[in-house]
C-alpha positions as CSV (number, residue, x, y, z in Angstrom):
1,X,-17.9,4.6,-45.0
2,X,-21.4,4.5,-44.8
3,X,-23.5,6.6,-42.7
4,X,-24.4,4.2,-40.4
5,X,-20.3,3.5,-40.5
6,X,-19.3,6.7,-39.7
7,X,-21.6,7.3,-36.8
8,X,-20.6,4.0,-35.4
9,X,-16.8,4.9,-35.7
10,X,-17.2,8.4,-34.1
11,X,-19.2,7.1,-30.8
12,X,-16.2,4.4,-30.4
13,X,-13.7,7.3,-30.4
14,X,-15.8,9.2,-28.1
15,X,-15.8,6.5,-25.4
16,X,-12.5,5.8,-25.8
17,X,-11.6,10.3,-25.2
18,X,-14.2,9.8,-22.2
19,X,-12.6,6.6,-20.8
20,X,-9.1,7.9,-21.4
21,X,-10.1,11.1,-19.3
22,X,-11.8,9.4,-16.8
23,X,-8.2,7.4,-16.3
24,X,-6.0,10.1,-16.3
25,X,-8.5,12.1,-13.9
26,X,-8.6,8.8,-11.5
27,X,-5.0,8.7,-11.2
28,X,-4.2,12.5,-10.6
29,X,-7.1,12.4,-8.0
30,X,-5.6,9.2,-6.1
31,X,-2.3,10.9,-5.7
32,X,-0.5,7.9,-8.0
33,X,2.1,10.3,-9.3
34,X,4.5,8.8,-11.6
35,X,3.1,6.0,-13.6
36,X,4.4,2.8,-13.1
37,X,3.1,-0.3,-15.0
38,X,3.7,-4.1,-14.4
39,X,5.1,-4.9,-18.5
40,X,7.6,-2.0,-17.3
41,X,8.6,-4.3,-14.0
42,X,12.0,-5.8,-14.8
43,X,11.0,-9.2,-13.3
44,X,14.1,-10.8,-13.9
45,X,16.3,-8.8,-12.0
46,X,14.4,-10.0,-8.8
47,X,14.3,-13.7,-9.3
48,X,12.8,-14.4,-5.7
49,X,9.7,-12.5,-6.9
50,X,7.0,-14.8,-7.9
51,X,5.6,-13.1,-11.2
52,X,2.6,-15.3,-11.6
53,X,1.3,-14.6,-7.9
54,X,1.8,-10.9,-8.7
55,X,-0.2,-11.1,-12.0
56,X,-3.2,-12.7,-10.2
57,X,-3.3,-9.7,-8.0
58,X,-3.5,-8.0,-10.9
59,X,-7.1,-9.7,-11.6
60,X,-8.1,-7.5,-8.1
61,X,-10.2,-10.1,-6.6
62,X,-8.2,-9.4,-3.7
63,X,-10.0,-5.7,-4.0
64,X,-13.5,-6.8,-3.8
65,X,-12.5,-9.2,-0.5
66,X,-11.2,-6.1,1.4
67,X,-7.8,-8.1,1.7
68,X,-4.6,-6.1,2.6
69,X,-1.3,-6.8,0.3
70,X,1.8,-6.4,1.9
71,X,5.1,-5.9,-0.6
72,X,8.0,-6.5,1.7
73,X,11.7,-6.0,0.9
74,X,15.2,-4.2,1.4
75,X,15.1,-0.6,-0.5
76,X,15.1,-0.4,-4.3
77,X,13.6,-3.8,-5.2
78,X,10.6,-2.3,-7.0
79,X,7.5,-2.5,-4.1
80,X,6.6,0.8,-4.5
81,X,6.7,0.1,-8.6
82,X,4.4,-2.6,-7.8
83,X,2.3,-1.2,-5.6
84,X,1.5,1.8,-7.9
85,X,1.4,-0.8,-11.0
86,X,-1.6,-2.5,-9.0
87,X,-3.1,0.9,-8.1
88,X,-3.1,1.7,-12.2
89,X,-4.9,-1.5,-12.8
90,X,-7.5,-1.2,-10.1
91,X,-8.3,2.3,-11.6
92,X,-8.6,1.3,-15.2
93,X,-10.7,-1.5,-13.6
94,X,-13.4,1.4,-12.6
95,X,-12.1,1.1,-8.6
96,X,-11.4,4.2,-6.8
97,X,-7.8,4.2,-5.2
98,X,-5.6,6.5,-3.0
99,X,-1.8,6.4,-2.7
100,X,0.0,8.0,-0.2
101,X,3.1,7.3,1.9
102,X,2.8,6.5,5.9
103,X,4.4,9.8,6.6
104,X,2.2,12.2,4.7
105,X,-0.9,10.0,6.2
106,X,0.4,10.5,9.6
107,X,1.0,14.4,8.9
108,X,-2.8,15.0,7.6
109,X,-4.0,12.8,10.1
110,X,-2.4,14.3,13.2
111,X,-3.1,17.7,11.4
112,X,-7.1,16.9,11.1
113,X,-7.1,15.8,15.4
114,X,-5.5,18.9,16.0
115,X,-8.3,20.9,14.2
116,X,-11.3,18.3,15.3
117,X,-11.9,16.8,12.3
118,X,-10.3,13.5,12.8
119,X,-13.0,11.4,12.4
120,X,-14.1,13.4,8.6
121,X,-10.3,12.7,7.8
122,X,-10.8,8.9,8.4
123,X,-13.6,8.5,7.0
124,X,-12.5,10.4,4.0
125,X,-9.4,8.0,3.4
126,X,-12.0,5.2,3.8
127,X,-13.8,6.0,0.4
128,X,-11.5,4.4,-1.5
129,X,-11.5,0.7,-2.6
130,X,-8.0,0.3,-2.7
131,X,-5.6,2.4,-0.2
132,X,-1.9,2.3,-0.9
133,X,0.2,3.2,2.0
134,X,4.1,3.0,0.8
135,X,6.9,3.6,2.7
136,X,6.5,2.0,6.3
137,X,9.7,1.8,8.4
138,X,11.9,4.4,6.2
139,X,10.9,7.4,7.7
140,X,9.8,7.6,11.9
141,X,6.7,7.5,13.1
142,X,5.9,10.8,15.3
143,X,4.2,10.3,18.9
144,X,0.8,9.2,18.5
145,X,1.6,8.5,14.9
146,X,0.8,5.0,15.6
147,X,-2.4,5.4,17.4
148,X,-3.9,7.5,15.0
149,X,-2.7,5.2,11.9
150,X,-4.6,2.0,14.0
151,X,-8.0,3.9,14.1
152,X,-7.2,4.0,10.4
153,X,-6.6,0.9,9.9
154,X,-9.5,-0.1,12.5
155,X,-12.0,1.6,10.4
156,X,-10.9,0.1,7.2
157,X,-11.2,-3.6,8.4
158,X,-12.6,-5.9,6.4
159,X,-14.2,-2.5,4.5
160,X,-11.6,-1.7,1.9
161,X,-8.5,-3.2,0.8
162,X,-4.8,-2.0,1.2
163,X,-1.3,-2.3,-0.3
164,X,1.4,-1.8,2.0
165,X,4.6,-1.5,1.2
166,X,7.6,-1.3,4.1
167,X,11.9,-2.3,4.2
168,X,11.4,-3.3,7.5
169,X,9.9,-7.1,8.8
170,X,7.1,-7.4,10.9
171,X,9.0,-7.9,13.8
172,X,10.2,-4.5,14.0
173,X,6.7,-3.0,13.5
174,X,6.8,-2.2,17.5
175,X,10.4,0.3,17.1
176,X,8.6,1.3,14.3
177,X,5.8,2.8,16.0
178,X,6.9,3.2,19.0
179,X,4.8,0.8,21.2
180,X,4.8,-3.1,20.6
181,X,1.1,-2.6,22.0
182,X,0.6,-0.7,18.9
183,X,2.2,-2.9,16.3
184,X,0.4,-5.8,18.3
185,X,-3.0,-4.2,17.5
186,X,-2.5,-3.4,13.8
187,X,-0.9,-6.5,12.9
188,X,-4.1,-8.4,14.3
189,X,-6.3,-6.7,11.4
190,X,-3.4,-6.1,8.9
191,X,-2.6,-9.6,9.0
192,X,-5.8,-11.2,9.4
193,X,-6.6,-11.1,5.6
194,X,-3.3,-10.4,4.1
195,X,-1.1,-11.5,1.6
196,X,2.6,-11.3,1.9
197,X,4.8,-10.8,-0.9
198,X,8.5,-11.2,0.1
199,X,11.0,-9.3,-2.6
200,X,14.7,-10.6,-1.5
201,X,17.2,-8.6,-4.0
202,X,19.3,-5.9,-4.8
203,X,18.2,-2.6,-5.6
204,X,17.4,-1.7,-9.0
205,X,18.3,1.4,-9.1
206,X,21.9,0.8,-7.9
207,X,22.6,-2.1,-10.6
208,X,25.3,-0.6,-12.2
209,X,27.1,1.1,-9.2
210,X,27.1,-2.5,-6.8
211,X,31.0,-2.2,-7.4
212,X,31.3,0.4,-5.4
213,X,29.3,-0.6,-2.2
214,X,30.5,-1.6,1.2
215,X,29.7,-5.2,1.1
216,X,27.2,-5.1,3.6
217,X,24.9,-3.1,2.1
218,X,25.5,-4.9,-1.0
219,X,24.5,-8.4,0.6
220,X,21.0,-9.1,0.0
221,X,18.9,-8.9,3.1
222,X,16.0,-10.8,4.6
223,X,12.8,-9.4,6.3
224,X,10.6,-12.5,7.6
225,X,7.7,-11.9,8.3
226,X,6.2,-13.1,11.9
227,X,6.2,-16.8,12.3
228,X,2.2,-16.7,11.5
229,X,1.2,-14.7,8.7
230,X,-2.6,-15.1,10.7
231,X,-1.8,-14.7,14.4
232,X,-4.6,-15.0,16.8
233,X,-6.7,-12.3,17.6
234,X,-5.8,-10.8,20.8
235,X,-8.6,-8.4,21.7
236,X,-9.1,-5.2,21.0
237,X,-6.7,-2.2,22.4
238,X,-7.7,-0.4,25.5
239,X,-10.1,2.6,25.1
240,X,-8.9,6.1,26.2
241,X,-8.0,6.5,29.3
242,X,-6.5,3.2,29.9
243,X,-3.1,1.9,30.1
244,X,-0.4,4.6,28.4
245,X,-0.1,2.8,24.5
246,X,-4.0,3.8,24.7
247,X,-5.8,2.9,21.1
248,X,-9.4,4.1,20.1
């Protein structure tokens, strides 16, 4: 090698160290855990999935229009794979990105009101581009869960984009929370600029024990979404001190 050569080759191994790091650091600091990537996605074993609609979310323009991504399907069919998968791409993409399930979000939110500092605690989980909130419907929603997750929501609107991941179909979002004025309000901005991936399969990870399920749980189930994946905007919630599902 020349000099010229060698200087060359050491600043390209340099940024690649730095860019590595800065990877590795992103990931760890947005909570993603175990790393999940989409070549590792076993697309074939969920035929229903679309794998060319999930590879142009993979481009992120859905990121930079503040859309929210909702992965819907029975338990084990990989949305919480593909949900991280996405959150890996966004961060090698330079995009800052939290993951988190609904309970712990709930917990630190409903933690932060207790101490008055609700509003720094919503603010802080808007900084993110990309928010990943897995997990909706599997574990339930404490009181005032719901209320505190829509002024989440609320602030994020049309600010940041979201994956969501959840078992349960849109219908349901009201036993969910525990109010259908609840689900009412955050399906309004959830939905408004949203994309809804349907997964209907089997789980995964019981592949090679389906022989010994009841049937029932071994029969693939369905959760359709709402009839209009845009419903019309009703208004906002009423303010505090107002009817008893009260919303901020």
């Amino acid at each position: 090698l020349t000099a010229l050569e060698a200087i060359e080759q050491l600043l390209l191994e340099e940024l690649t160290f730095r860019e590595s790091r800065r990877i590795k650091t992103a990931l760890v600091m947005g909570r993603l855990g175990a790393i999940k990537t989409l070549a590792g996605y076993d697309f074939a074993f969920q035929p229903s999935l679309d794998k060319a609609r999930i590879m142009a979310l993979a481009e992120l323009s859905f990121v930079g229009r503040c859309e929210v991504v909702h992965l819907l399907g029975p338990p084990g069919t990989g949305k919480s794979h593909l949900a991280t998968a996405l959150g890996v791409e966004a961060v090698k993409a330079g995009k800052s990105v939290s993951f988190i399930a609904l309970a712990d979000l709930i917990g630190l939110l409903a933690k932060a009101e207790r101490e008055g500092n609700l509003a720094a605690k919503i603010r802080h989980f808007c900084r993110p581009a990309l928010l990943i909130i897995d997990e909706i419907g599997y574990l339930p929603v404490i009181p005032g869960g719901g209320n505190l997750f829509f002024q989440l929501v609320n602030a994020r609107y049309e600010k940041g984009a979201m994956i969501l991941t959840s078992n349960r179909g849109f219908a349901e979002w009201g036993e969910i929370f525990g109010s259908p004025v609840v689900a009412t309000a955050l399906l309004d901005r959830l939905l408004h600029h949203a994309i809804v991936i349907q997964i209907d399969g089997s789980s995964y990870r019981l592949r090679r024990h389906a022989a010994l399920l009841p049937e029932q749980v071994r029969t693939t189930s369905t959760l359709a979404p709402t009839a209009s994946a845009e419903p019309r905007r009703r208004g906002r919630p009423p303010k505090q001190g107002g009817a008893a599902d009260q919303l901020t």
